[in-house]
Each structure stands twice: as C-alpha cells, then as structure tokens.
C-alpha positions as CSV (number, residue, x, y, z in Angstrom):
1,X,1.0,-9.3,-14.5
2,X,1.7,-6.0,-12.5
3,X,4.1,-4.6,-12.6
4,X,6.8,-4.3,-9.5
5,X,6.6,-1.0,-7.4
6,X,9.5,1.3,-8.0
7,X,9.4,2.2,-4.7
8,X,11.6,-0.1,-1.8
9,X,9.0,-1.6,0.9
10,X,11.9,0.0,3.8
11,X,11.1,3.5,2.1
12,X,7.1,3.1,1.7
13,X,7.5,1.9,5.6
14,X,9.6,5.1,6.8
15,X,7.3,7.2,4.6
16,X,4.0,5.7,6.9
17,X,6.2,5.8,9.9
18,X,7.2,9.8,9.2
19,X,3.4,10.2,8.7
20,X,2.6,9.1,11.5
21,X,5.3,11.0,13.4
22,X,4.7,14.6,12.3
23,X,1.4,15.0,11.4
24,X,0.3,17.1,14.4
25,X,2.7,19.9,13.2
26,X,1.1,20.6,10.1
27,X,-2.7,22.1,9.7
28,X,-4.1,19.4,7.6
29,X,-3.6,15.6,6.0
30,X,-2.8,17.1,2.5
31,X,-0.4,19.1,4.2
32,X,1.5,16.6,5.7
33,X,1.6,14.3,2.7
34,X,2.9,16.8,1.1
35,X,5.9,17.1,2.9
36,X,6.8,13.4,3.4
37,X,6.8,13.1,0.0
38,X,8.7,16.6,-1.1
39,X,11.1,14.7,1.4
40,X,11.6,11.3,0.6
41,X,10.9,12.3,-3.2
42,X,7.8,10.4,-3.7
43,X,6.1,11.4,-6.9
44,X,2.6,11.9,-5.6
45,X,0.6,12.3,-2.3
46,X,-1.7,10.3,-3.4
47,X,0.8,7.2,-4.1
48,X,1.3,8.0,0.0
49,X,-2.1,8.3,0.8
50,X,-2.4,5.5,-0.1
51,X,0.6,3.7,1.4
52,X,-0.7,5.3,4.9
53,X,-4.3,4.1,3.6
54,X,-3.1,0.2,3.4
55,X,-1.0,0.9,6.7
56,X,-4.5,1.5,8.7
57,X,-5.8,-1.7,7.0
58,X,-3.8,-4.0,7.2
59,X,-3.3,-2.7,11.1
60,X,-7.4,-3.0,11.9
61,X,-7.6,0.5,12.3
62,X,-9.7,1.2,9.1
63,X,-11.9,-2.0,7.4
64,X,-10.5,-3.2,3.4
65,X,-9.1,-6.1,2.2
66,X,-5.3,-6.9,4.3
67,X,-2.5,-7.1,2.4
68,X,-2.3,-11.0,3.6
69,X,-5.5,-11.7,2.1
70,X,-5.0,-10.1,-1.0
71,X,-2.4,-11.8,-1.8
72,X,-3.8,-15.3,-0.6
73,X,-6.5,-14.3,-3.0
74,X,-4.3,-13.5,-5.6
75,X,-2.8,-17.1,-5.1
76,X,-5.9,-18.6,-5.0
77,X,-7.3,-17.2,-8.5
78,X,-4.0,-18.5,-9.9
79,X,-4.4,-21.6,-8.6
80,X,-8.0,-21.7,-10.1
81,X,-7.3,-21.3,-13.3
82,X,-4.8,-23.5,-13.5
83,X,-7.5,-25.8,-12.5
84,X,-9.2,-25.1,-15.1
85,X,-7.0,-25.3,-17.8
86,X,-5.9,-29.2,-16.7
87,X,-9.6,-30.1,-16.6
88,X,-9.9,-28.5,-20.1
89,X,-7.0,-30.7,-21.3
C-alpha cells in the first residue's frame, strides 16, 4: 500500500497555480521550480515537476495516464484479485 503524500492537495494545487502564474519572469523551467518550491517549502523540484507534470495530464495538455483513470485502474486491480482469491476458495 503507498503510502499518503505529506503534502495537502490545496498546497500541490497553489504550487501548479504559482507555476503557472510566474514562469515568464524567470529564464528557464528549472528556474522557476526552483523558486515555488524555496517558497512554499517543497523538498524537491522534481516532486513539483512533477505535480505541474500530472497538472498538464490530467488537463489534456500533455498525453499519460489521468489521475481519474489511474485510480479507476487501481480500483479495478483490487477488485480482480479479490476475484481471484473467492474463486480460489
């Protein structure tokens, strides 16, 4: 079982939002990663890179698995092998 983020869905959503908002006014991508998260004290760009990166997805701006159907996949894998385990029995 995973574990649960540490991070509050409102704060991953203001981090995509502020993103969003300033990234003309820095050089680069990196760059403004890297200030979101020095501050909203997010440990890692990369933990926002992909926060933005599942944004875009689950928006139809960039092609992946949604959010929505990873969890109805999830659900459905679950539901399998429960399956299983009563036809075992």
């Amino acid at each position: 079982m995973a574990r649960p983020s540490r991070y509050l869905l409102e704060l991953r959503r203001r981090a995509v939002r502020m993103v969003a908002e300033v990234c003309g006014d820095y050089p680069n991508e990196t760059a403004v990663l890297q200030a979101v998260t020095d501050k909203l004290g997010i440990g890692s760009r990369e933990t926002l890179r992909n926060w933005v990166k599942q944004h875009e997805i689950d928006d139809g701006q960039r092609s992946g698995t949604t959010t929505e159907d990873s969890a109805q996949l999830k659900a459905l894998k679950k539901e399998n092998a429960e399956l299983k385990r009563a036809n075992e029995i």
